[in-house]
C-alpha positions, -999 to 999 in steps of 0.1 A, spaced: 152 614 332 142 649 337 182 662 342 219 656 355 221 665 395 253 663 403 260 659 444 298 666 460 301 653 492 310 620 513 292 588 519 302 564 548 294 528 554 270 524 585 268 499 609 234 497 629 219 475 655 188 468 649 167 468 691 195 469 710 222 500 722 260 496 712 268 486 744 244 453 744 239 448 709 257 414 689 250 420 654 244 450 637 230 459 597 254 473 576 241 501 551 262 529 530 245 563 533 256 603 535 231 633 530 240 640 490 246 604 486 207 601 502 198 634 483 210 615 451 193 583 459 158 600 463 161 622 429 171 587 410 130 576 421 121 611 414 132 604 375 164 628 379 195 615 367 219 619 395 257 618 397 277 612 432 313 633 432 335 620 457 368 604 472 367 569 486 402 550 499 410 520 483 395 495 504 365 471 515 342 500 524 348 520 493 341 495 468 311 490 491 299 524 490 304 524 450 284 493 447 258 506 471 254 540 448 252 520 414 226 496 432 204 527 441 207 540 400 234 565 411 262 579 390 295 565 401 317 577 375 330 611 393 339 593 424 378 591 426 397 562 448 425 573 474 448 548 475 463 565 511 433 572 529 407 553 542 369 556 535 346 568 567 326 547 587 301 562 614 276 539 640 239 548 651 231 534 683 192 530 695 185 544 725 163 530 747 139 556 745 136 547 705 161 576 700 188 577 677 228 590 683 252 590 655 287 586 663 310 594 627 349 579 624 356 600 593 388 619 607 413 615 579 391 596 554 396 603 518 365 619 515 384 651 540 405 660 514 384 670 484 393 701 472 392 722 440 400 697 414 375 677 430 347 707 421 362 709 387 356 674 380 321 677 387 314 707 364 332 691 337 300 663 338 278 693 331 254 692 354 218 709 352 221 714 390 244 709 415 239 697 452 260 710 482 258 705 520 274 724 550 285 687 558 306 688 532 322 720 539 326 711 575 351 681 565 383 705 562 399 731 546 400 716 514 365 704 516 355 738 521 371 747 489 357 728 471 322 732 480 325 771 473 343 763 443 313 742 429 287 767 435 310 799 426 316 785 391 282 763 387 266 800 392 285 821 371 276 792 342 242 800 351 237 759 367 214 760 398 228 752 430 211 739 460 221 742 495 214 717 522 230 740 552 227 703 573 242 725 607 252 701 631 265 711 668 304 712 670 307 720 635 331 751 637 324 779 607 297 761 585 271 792 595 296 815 578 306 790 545 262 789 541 258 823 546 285 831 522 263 808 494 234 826 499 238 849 473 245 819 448 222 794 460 189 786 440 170 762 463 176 767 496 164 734 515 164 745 551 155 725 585 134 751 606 166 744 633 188 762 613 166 788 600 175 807 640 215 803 633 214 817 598 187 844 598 179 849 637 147 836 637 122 811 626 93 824 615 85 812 578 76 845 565 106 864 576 127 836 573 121 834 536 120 878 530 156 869 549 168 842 523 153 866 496 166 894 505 205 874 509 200 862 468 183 832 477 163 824 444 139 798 464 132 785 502 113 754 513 115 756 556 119 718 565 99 711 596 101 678 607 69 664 621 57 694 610 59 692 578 68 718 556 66 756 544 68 759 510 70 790 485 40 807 468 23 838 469 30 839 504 51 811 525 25 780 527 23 751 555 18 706 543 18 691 569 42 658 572 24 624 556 40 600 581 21 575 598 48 553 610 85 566 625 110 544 631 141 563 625 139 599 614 176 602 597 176 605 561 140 619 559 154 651 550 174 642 526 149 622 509 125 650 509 158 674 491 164 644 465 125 643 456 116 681 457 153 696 432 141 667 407 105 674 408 119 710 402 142 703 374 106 684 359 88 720 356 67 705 386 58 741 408 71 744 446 39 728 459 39 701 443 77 692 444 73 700 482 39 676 483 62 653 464 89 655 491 66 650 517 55 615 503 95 605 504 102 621 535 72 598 548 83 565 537 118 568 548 113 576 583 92 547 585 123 520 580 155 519 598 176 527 569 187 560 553 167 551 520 153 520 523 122 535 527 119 551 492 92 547 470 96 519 446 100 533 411 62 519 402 53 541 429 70 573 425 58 576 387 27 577 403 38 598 426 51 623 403 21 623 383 -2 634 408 25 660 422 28 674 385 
């Protein structure tokens, strides 16, 4: 394992139909899933050694999200039980135009009252990078805390912290709480949708002299279908693997999870981007948030021909 990344944040069970809308559907699959819990998952197959800091209530669905987290090869050990809040669950309907709409019942959940102590716990692990998402911060008042918290003090104890803005309509003041990180985030992984809310335009090469010039110490521009734009000499374009999309949710955070571990590895910002690519690829091509991930066979290989 190439080092500890430690992710604050909140994971949910899911409950998805598999052909069918809400409204029609009889059965539906049942997954756990949440962008650092995703992030996480992706960095285990990346050889990272990954640590999920959380609050879960003390019920069916949290001992299902821990279960689900040790299954994937994730750290459980930081995540605290509420025994007076619930754990969140959210549903993603299929459209039938293939789309995807999420719908999130996480209003009280114990994972909306993290706070400070929660951060604390998290640095005491002593991580060699720490996660954070504008999700997260977007949770509450305490939540926010804590996420500002963790990359405050991870920075001044010269740990690396990567932001995942993850901007989301509706989401009051998480703009401000990722532009206030800027100037302690190391690895800025930002979707090209967000690149216009925080820096007024998308346009890699200005959107990166931007994220430079706020004390950004890296940038890789998410792009979807797109691909990618990735640091160098000057801001360079891959273009996205993926031959097969079933459901794009989760892709990005695969591609986070693969590209911080393939950095933490010495691996350079093309490859840990060609690297994310690959994961980004296979998870949009099944319906779950990381059941598309490279078995761990395949992401040695993987890793080898990205280093």
């Amino acid at each position: 394992m190439s080092g500890l990344i430690v992710g604050l944040g909140e994971a949910m069970v899911l409950f998805q139909p598999a052909d069918r809308t809400l409204e029609a559907c009889r059965s539906a699959s049942v997954h756990v899933a949440g962008a650092e819990l995703n992030l996480l998952a992706a960095a285990v197959r990346a050889a990272a050694g990954p640590a999920f800091c959380s609050r879960i209530g003390d019920d069916p669905f949290g001992r299902r999200v821990v279960a689900a987290a040790a299954g994937l090869g994730v750290g459980t050990g930081l995540v605290a039980v509420d025994g007076t809040r619930p754990t969140g669950v959210f549903v993603k309907d299929v459209l039938p135009d293939g789309a995807r709409r999420v719908y999130y019942y996480r209003a009280g959940s114990a994972a909306s009252v993290l706070d400070e102590a929660d951060a604390d716990r998290a640095l005491a692990a002593g991580p060699d990078l720490v996660a954070v998402s504008g999700l997260t911060a977007a949770l509450g008042a305490g939540p926010r805390r804590a996420v500002l918290r963790l990359a405050r003090e991870a920075h001044a104890r010269g740990v690396p912290v990567a932001v995942d803005p993850n901007l989301r309509p509706g989401l009051e003041g998480v703009t401000e709480v990722v532009t206030e990180l800027l100037p302690l985030t190391a690895y800025l992984l930002l979707g090209m949708d967000e690149a216009v809310p925080l820096f007024g335009t998308d346009v890699p090469a200005t959107v990166f002299a931007q994220a430079r010039a706020a004390g950004v110490g890296e940038v890789v521009l998410k792009a979807g279908a797109d691909g990618c734009w990735h640091e160098g000499d000057r801001p360079t374009h891959l273009p996205s693997v993926a031959v097969r999309v079933v459901d794009p949710v989760g892709a990005g955070d695969a591609f986070a999870g693969a590209y911080l571990a393939a950095r933490l590895r010495g691996i350079g910002p093309r490859g840990a981007a060609w690297l994310g690519t690959r994961f980004a690829a296979g998870v949009v091509a099944t319906a779950g948030d990381t059941d598309g991930l490279p078995s761990p066979a395949e992401a040695t290989a993987l890793l080898a021909e990205a280093g």
